[in-house]
DRENSE-977482 format. One record per residue (C-alpha): x, y, z. Coordinates in Angstrom, 2 decimals. Example, Ala and Ser with C-alpha at 12.3 -4.5 7.8 and 13.67 -1.06 7.14 Angstrom:
<gukes>
12.30/-4.50/7.80 .
13.67/-1.06/7.14 .
</gukes>
This chain:
<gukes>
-4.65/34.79/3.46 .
-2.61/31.78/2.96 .
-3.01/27.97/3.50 .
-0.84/26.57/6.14 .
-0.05/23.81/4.21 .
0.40/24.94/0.52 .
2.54/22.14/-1.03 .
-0.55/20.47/-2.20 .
0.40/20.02/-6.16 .
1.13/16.88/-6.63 .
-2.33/15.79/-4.58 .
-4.10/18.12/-7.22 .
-2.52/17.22/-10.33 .
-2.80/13.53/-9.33 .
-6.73/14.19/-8.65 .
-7.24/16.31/-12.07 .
-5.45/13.01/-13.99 .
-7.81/10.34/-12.28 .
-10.54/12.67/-13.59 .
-9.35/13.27/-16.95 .
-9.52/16.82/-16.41 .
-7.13/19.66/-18.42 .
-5.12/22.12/-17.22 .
-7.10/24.41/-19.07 .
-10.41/23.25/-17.78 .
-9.93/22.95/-13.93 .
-7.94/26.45/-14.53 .
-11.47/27.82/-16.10 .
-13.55/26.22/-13.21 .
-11.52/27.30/-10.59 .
-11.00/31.22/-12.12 .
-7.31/31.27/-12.66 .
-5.26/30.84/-15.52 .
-4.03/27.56/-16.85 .
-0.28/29.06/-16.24 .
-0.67/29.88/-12.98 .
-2.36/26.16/-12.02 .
0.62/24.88/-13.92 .
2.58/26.43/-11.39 .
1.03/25.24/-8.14 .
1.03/21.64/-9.46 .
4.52/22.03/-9.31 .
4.65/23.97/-5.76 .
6.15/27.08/-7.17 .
2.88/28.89/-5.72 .
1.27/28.86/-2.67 .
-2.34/28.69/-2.74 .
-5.05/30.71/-0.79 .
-7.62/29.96/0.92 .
-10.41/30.84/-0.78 .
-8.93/28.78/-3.62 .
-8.07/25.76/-1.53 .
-11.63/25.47/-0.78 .
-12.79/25.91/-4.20 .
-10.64/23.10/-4.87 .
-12.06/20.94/-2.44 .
-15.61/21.68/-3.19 .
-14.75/20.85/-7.27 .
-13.27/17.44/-6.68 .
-15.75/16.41/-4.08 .
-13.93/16.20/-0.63 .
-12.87/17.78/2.63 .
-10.09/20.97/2.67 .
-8.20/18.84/4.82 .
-7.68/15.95/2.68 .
-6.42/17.95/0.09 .
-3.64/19.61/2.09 .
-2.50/16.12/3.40 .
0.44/16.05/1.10 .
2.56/13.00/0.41 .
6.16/14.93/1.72 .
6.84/13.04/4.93 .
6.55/9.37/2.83 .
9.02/10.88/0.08 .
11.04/11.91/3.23 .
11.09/8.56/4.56 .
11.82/7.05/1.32 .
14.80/9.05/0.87 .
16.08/9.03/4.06 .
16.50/5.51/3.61 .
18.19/5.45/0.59 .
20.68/8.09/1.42 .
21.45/5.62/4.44 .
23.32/3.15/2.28 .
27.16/3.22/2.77 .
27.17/4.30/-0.54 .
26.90/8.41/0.94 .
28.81/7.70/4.15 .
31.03/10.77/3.42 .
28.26/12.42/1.73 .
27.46/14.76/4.82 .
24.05/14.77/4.27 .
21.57/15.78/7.05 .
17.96/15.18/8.16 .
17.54/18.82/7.19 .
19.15/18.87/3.96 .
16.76/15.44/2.01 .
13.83/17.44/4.10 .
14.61/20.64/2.18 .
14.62/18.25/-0.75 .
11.14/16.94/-0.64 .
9.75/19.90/0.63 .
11.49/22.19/-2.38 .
12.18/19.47/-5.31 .
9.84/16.74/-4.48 .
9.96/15.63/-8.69 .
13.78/15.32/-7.89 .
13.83/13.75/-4.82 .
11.03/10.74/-6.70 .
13.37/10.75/-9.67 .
16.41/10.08/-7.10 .
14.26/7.09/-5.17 .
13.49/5.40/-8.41 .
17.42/6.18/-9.78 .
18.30/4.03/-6.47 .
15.60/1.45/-6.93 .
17.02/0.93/-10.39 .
20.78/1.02/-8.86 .
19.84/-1.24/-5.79 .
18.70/-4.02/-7.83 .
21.22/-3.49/-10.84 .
24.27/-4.47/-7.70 .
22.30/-6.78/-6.14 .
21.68/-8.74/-9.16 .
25.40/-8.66/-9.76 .
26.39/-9.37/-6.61 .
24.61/-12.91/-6.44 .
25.74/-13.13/-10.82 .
21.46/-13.52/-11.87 .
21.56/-13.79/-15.25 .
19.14/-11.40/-17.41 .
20.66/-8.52/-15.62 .
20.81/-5.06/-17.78 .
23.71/-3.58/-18.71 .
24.56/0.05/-17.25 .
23.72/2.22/-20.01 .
19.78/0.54/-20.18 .
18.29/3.78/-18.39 .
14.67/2.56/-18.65 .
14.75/-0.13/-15.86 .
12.94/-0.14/-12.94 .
11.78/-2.77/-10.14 .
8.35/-3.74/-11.19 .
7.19/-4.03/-7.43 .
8.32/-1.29/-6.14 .
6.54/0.79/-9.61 .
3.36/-0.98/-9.03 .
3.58/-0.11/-5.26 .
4.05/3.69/-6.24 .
1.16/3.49/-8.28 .
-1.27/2.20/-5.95 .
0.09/5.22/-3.64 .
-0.46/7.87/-6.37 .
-4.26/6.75/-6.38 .
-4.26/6.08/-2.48 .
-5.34/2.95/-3.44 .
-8.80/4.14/-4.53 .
-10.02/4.04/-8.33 .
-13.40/5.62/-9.08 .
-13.52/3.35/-12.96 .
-12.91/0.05/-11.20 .
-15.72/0.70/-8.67 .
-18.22/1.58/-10.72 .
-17.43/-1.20/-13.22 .
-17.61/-3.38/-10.48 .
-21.14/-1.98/-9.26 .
-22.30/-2.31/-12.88 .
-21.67/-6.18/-13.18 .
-23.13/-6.90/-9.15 .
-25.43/-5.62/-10.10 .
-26.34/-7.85/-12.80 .
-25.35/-10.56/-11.07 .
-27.58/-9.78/-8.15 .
-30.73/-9.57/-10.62 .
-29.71/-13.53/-12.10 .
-30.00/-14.97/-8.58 .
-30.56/-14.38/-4.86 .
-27.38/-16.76/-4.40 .
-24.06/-14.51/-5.27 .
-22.22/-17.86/-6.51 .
-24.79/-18.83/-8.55 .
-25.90/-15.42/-9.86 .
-21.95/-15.26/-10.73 .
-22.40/-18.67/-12.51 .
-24.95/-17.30/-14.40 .
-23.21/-13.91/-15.78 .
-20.15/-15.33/-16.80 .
-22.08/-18.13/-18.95 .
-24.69/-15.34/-20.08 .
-22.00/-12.64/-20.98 .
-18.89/-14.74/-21.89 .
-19.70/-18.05/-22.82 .
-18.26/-19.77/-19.85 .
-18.88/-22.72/-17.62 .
-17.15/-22.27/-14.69 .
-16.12/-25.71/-12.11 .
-14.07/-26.95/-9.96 .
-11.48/-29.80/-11.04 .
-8.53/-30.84/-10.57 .
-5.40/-28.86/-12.02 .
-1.81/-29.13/-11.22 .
0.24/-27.82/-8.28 .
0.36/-24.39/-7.64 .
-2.77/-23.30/-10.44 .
-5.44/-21.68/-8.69 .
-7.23/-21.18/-11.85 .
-7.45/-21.87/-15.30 .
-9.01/-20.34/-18.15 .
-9.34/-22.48/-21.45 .
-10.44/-20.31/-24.15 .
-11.36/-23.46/-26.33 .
-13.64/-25.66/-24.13 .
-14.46/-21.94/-23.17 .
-14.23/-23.08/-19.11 .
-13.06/-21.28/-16.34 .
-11.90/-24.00/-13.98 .
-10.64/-23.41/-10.42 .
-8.13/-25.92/-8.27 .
-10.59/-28.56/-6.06 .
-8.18/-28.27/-2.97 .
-8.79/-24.10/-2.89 .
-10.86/-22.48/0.23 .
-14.06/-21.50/-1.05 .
-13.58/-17.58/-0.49 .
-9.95/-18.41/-2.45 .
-12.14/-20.33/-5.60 .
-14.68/-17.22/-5.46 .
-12.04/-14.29/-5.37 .
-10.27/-16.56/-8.13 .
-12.81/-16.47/-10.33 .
-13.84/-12.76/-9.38 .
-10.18/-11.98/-10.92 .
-10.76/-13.49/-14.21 .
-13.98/-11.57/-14.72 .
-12.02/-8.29/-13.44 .
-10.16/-9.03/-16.70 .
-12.63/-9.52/-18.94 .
-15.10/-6.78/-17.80 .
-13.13/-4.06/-16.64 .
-10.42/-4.71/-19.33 .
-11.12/-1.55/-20.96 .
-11.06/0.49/-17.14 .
-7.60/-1.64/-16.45 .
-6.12/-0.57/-19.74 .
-6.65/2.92/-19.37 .
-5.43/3.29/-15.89 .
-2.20/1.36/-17.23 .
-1.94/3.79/-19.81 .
-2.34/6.77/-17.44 .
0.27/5.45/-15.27 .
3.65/5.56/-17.41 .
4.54/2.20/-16.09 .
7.75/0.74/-17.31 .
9.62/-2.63/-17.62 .
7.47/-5.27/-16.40 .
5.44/-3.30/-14.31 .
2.12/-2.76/-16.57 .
1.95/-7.11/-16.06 .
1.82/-6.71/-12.46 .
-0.43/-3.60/-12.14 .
-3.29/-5.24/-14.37 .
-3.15/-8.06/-12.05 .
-3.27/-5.90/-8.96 .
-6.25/-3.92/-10.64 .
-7.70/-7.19/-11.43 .
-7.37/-8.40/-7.77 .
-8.81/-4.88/-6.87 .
-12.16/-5.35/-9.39 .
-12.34/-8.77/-7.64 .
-12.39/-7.38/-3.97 .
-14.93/-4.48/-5.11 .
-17.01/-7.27/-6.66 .
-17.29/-9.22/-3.68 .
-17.50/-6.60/-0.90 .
-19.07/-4.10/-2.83 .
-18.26/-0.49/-1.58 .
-21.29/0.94/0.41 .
-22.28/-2.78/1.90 .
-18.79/-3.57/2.64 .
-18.42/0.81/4.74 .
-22.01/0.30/6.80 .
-20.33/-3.37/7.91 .
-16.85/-1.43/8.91 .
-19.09/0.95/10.77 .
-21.48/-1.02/11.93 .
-18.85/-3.66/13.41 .
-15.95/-1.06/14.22 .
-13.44/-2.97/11.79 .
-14.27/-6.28/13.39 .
-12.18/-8.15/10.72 .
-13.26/-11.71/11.32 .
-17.21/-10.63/11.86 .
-16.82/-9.34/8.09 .
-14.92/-12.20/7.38 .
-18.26/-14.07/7.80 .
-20.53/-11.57/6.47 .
-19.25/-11.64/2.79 .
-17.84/-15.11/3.29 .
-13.82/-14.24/2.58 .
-10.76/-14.29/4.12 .
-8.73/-12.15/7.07 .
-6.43/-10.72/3.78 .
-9.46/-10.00/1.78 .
-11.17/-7.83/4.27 .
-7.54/-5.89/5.32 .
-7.39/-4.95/1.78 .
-10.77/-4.22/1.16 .
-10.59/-1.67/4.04 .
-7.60/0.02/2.36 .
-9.72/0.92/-0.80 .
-12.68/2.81/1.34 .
-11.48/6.31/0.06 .
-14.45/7.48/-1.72 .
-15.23/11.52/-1.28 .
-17.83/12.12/1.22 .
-18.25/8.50/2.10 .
-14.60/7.20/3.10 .
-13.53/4.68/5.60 .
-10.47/5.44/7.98 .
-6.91/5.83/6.50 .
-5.11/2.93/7.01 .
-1.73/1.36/5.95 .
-1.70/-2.17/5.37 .
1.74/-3.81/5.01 .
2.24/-8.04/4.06 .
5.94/-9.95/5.26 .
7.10/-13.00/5.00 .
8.64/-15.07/8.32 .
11.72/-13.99/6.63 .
11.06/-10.26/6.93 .
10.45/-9.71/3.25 .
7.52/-7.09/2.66 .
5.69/-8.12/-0.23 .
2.74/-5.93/-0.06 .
2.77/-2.10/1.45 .
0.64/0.93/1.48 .
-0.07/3.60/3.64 .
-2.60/6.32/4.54 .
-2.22/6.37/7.80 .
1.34/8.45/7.72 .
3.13/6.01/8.86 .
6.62/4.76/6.62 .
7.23/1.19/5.76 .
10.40/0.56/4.75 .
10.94/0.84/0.52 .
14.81/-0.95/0.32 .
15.04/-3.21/3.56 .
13.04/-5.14/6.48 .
11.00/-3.00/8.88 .
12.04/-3.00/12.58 .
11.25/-6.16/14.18 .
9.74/-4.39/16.97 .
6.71/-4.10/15.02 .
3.93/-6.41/16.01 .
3.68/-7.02/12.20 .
6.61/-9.41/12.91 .
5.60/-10.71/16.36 .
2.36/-11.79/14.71 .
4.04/-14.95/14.01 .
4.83/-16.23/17.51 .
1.44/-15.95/18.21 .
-0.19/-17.89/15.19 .
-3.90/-17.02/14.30 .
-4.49/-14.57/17.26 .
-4.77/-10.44/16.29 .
-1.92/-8.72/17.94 .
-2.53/-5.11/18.72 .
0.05/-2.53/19.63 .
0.50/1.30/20.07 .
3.63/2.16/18.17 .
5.36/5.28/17.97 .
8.12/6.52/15.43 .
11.08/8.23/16.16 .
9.85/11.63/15.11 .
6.68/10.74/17.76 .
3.82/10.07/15.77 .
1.49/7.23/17.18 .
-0.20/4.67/15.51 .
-2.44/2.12/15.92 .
-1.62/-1.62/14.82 .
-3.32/-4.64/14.31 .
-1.43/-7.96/13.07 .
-2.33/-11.46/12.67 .
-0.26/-14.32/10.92 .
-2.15/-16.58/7.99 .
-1.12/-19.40/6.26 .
-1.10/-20.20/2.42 .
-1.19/-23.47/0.49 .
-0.82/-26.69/1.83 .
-3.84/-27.85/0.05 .
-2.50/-31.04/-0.56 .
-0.91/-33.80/0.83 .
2.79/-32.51/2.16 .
2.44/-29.68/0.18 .
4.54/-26.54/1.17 .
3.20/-23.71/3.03 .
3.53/-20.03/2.97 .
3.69/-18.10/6.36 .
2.80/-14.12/5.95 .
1.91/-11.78/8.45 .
-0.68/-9.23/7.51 .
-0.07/-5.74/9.68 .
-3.03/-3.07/9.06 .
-3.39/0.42/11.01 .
-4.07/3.89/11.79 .
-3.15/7.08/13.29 .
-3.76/7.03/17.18 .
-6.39/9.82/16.52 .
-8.64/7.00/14.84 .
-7.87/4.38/16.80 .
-10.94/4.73/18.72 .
-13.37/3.55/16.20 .
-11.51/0.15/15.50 .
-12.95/-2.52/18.45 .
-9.51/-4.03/19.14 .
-8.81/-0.17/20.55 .
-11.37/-1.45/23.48 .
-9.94/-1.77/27.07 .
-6.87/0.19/26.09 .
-5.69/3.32/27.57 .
-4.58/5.29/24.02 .
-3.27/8.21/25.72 .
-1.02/6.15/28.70 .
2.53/6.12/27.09 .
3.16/3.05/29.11 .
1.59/0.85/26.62 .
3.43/2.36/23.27 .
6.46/0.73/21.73 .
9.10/2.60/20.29 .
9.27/1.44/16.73 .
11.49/2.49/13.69 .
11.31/2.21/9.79 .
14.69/0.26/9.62 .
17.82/0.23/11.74 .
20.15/2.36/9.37 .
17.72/5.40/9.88 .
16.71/4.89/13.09 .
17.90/7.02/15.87 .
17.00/5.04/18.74 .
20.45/4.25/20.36 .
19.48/2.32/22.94 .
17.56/-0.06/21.30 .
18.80/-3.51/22.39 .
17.51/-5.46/18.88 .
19.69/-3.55/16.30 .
20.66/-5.38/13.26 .
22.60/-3.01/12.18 .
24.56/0.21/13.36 .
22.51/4.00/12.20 .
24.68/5.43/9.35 .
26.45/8.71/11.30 .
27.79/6.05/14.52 .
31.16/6.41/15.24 .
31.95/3.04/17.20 .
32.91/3.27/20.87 .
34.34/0.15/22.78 .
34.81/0.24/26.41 .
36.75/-2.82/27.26 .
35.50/-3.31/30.87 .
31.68/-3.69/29.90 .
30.28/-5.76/27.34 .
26.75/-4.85/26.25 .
24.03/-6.90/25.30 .
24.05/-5.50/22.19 .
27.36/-4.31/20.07 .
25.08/-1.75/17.90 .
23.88/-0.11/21.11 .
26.62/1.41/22.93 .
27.66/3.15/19.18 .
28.01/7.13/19.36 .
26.20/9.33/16.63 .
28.88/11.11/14.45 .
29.13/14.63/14.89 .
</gukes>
């Protein structure tokens, strides 16, 4: 008998690499050749059963997790890119990228990260930056959007970064019943440092100075900013050698190995802080009550989203959740998603997402049942935060913070309380971006969807010029 769902490779190759595991060795466990794994990491095989749950039971989690494969995000990512102008008389179809992704799905990454590197290549041009490559300079690639991928490929989870983290609370706990002080106490016992608060210029958070061997954080800092802060720098120091080999493992190019360390750092720090099974019981115990946690490990609204993000350990995992960070001027600088749902990879998600409304309403958790085009519901939660401003007239950075889950887990997050899930009443229609969207009556188009064919009736005038186009045939 067959699997249902058999285009699991990439999920199991990705697994066997966190693990460090051969071909040849999972092949011997498992009681198949090393060829014939080879073959459904690559989806030229469909896999059974029997095997499927051998699988699962070898890497430690459920049969369904391991058939949740990452084709409708590569979809959505291509999709996107295949609606730039660029392929107007391409005469592609929906069907054609989904036979793509579903068929060639190390093509269709190969073609997203050949149009990341073309997207910013004309874009760079375009506005005449300076630094830009030349044509023939193959290798480059948009740091953000590699780091971004790589989180993905790990579903934001790593096993080495946990445990380090576990290993050095745990020390820390043991120095003192205060966490602040116990940290104190480590990073003068284990690195020579005496950490304080002073006074450094605008914009440092933190500074380390190797030769007064002092780890000084900014004065004007929110105390759950100075702690994660100084959480970071240890992340570098004891997890280097856990950083360095997930760097390695991830074939990062161009700038991108500078930006994942610090995102692994950042990840050590929230581990640290809200260590993993403390930080699960408070989720459950509070049904996601953000702010309650918030208070409970003394950090901030962002800290906690994130933190909830990482939960993915087998047998003991939180709910799937995508987490996405904008600016007020629609620029997503932060996105990831378990949940199912796509955020957009090239351009500015639809700004019927309450991610964006978050902002008229400062400081107060929106909530919202949206729906995609294809009909998939999800659960959303938003809130707008402010950054900086520490100091007198000092500038201030407005982000929005949007994290959720599929509708069928929307019942153990408290904001879900009061609402009627199933009434379609209370879902908004929501897109991934206006080129791909097929909603043609949607009255807050930016832009037209990349098959119209423009109709004008000169009698009416609609309240929006995008809406009354026709969808080419």
């Amino acid at each position: 008998m067959l699997a249902t769902e058999p285009r699991i490779g990439s999920r199991v190759q990705r697994l066997r690499r966190t693990k460090r595991i051969s071909q040849a060795d999972l092949a011997s466990a498992l009681g198949i050749s090393a060829s014939y794994l080879n073959l459904i990491e690559h989806n030229r095989r469909r896999i059974t059963v029997p095997l499927l749950m051998k699988l699962a039971g070898y890497f430690g989690i459920e049969p369904g997790e391991l058939v949740e494969s990452d084709e409708s995000r590569l979809v959505g990512d291509l999709m996107e890119l295949f609606s730039d102008d660029l392929f107007t008389d391409a005469g592609l179809t929906n069907q054609d990228i989904r036979d793509l992704a579903s068929s060639n799905p190390a093509v269709g990454r190969a073609v997203v990260r050949l149009y990341d590197q073309f997207k910013t290549l004309r874009e760079a041009r375009r506005t005449g930056a300076t630094g830009v490559p030349d044509e023939d300079e193959i290798g480059y690639h948009p740091a953000t959007d590699a780091v971004s991928d790589f989180i993905q490929e790990h579903a934001n989870y790593f096993p080495t970064l946990e445990a380090a983290a576990e290993r050095v609370r745990h020390d820390i706990d043991f120095a003192a019943d205060s966490f602040e002080y116990g940290l104190k106490t480590y990073l003068f016992n284990v690195f020579g440092l005496n950490w304080r608060s002073a006074s450094l210029p605008a914009g440092i958070a933190r500074r380390h100075d190797a030769n007064t061997r002092e780890l000084i954080t900014a004065e004007v800092l929110p105390p759950e900013s100075a702690l994660f802060a100084v959480a970071h720098q240890l992340g570098l120091l004891a997890a280097s050698r856990e950083i360095d080999q997930l760097i390695e493992s991830g074939n990062l190019a161009a700038d991108a190995p500078i930006l994942t360390r610090n995102a692994l750092a950042s990840y050590f720090a929230a581990a640290l802080i809200m260590p993993y099974e403390p930080f699960l019981r408070a989720c459950t115990e509070t049904r996601y009550d953000i702010e309650r946690i918030e208070r409970r490990f003394r950090t901030s609204f962002e800290q906690v989203c994130h933190r909830m993000t990482t939960l993915q350990r087998p047998g003991l995992s939180g709910i799937p959740l995508h987490l996405v960070r904008t600016d007020i001027a629609g620029n997503i600088s932060k996105r990831f998603s378990l949940s199912g749902i796509h955020i957009s990879r090239h351009s500015g998600a639809c700004p019927r997402w309450n991610v964006y409304a978050a902002f008229l309403h400062p400081e107060r958790i929106n909530v919202q049942l949206s729906q995609m085009p294809e009909g998939q519901r999800y659960f959303c939660i938003a809130k707008s935060i402010t950054k900086g401003g520490y100091r007198h007239n000092a500038p201030r950075r407005h982000l929005a913070i949007g994290l959720g889950c599929h509708i069928s887990h929307a019942h153990q997050m408290v904001y879900s309380d009061g609402m009627n899930l199933a009434d379609p009443s209370q879902t908004v229609p929501i897109g991934v971006g206006c080129r791909i969207c097929p909603r043609l009556d949607c009255e807050q188009r930016a832009q037209p969807p990349v098959d119209h064919r423009f109709t004008l009736n000169d009698s009416e005038m609609a309240e929006s010029f995008y809406a009354t186009v026709r969808r080419g045939v």
